[in-house]
Structures are given as C-alpha cells and as structure tokens.
C-alpha positions as CSV (number, residue, x, y, z in Angstrom):
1,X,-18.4,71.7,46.2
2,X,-16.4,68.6,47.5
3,X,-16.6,67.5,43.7
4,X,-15.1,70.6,42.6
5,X,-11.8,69.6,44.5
6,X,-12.0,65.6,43.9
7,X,-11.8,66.6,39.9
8,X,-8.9,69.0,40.6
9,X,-6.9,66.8,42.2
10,X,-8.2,63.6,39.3
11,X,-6.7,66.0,36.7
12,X,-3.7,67.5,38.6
13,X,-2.5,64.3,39.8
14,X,-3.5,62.1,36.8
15,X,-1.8,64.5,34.5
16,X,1.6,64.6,36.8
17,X,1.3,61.2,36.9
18,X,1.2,60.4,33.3
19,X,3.6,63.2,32.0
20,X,6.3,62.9,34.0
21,X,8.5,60.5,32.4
22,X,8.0,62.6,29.1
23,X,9.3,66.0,30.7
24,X,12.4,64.2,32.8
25,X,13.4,62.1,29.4
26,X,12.3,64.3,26.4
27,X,12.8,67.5,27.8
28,X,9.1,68.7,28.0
29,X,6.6,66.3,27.3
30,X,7.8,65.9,23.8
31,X,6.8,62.6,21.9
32,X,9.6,61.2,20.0
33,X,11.6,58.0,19.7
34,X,12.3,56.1,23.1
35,X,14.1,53.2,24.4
36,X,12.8,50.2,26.2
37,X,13.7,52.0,29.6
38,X,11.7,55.2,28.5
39,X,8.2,52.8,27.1
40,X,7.8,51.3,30.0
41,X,8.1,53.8,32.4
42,X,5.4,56.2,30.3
43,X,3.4,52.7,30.2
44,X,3.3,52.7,34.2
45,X,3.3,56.5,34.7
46,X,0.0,56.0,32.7
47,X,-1.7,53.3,34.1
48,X,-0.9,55.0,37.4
49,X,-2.2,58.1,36.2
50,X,-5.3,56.7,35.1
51,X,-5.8,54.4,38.4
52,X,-5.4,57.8,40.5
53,X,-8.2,59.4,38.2
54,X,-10.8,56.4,38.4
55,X,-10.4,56.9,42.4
56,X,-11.3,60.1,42.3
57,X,-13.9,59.5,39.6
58,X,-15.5,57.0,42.4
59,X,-15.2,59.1,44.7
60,X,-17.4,61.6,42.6
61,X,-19.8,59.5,41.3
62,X,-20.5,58.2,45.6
63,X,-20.8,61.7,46.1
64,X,-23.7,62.8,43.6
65,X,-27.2,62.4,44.6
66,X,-29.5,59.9,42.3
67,X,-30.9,62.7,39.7
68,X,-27.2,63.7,38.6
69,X,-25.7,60.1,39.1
70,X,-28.6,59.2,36.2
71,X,-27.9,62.4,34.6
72,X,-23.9,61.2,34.5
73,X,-24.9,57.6,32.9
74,X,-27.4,59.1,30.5
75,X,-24.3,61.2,29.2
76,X,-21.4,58.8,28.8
77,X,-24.3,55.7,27.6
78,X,-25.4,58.3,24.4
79,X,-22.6,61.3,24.4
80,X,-19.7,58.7,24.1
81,X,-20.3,56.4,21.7
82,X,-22.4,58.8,19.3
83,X,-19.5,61.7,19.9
84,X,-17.0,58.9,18.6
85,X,-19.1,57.8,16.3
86,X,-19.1,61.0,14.8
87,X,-15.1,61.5,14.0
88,X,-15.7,58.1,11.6
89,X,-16.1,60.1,8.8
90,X,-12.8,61.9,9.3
91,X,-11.5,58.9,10.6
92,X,-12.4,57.1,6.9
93,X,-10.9,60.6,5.2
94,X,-7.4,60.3,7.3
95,X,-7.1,56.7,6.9
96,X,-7.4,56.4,3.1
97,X,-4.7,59.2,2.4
98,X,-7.3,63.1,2.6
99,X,-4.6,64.3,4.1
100,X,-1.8,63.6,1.7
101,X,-4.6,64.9,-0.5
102,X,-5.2,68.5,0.8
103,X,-1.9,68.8,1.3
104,X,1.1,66.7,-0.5
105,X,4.1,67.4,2.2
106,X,2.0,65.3,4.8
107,X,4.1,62.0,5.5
108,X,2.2,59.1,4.4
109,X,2.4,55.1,3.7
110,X,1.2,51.8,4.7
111,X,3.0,51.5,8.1
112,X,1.5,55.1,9.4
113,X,-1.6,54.2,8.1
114,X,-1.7,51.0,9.6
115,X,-0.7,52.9,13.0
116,X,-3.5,55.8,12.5
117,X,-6.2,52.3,11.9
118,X,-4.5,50.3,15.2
119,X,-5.7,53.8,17.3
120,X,-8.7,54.3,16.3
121,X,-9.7,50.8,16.7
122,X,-8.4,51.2,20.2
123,X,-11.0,54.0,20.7
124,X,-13.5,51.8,20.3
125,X,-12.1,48.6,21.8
126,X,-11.6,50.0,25.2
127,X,-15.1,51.4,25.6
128,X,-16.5,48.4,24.4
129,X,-14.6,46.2,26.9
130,X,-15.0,48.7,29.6
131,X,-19.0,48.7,28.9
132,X,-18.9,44.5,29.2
133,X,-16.6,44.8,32.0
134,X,-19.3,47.1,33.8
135,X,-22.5,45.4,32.7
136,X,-20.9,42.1,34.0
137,X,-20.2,43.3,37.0
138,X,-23.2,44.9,37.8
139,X,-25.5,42.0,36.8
140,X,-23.2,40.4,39.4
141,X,-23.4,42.2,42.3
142,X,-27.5,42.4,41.4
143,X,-28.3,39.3,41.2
C-alpha cells in the first residue's frame, strides 16, 4: 500500500512541477508561442518534475519484492520498445503528409514535418540512451 501513495505523490508532484509555468504564463497550461524567459523556465519546471518522479520511482522499485521487481523489468524491456514500435506505422502516415490527405485544412509543410520527425526520433533516442545509460551502470556496480 506504501506504493499506492509513492505514485500519488510521483504524479501529483511531477505534474505541478512540470505545468506550472504553463498555467502562471499561458493562462492554463496552454501551449503556444513563448519568450526566452518562458522556455527556460518550462525546461527546468520539467526536469524538476521528472527528477521528483524518478525518486519516487526508486523509491517504488526498493519497495517491491523480487517476483514483481522482474515482473516490472520484463514490462518496460518488451512493452516499451514494441508499444513504440507500434505507432511507426502512423508515425510513417503523419510524417509523409496522411493527414493533409484525410483531411486538406490540416497545416502542413517542410518545417512542421521536420518538427513532427525531430520528436519522434526523440522517442526513441531517450530510451535508447536511457537503456545504455542503465546497462553501463549496472555492469559497473556488478563487476
């Protein structure tokens, strides 16, 4: 049950964390054009909010016993990268213009194209880092 309130506060407090600067500039949460002032304070509101979650998601993680600690690993090793593997085909059908397709008042052009690619490829450079990262570290402190 301890878990129960370690993700509660990982999502209340990672979520206020990385939102705030959105509802005191934008007037809530919206997403529009911003000033220098405005990107780097969402920048660190984020990295803070995502710090505050990995603590808690240690915290978790310490807290499960060995069958659901393997259980977790199992999920992210296969459910991540085959659930992201999975959008590719949409990802190939928004990225060469389907959208414009289906529907013709959808903005389109090279430099939101360009911006939809640079995301995606984000999704998969993180994880990829993150799993190097991890592995590197492990082999480390197992030596």
């Amino acid at each position: 049950m301890a878990n129960v309130g370690n993700a509660v506060a990982a999502l209340v407090g990672g979520a206020a964390l990385m939102w705030w600067p959105g509802f005191v500039w934008h007037g809530g949460g919206q997403i529009g054009p911003s000033h220098g002032d405005r990107i780097l304070a969402a920048t660190v509101s984020t990295a803070l909010g995502i710090a505050w979650i990995a603590v808690f998601m240690v915290r978790i993680f310490r807290r499960q016993d060995e069958f659901f600690r393997q259980g977790a690993k199992f999920a992210w090793f296969w459910g991540g990268p085959m659930g992201l593997m999975a959008t590719m085909p949409a990802y190939i059908f928004i990225a060469l213009g389907g959208l414009t397709w289906l529907w013709p008042q959808t903005p389109s052009g090279p430099g939101l194209a360009r911006a939809f690619v640079y995301g995606y490829a984000l999704a998969y450079i993180g994880p990829t880092l993150g799993v190097t990262t991890a592995g590197l570290v492990w082999r480390l402190r197992n030596r």
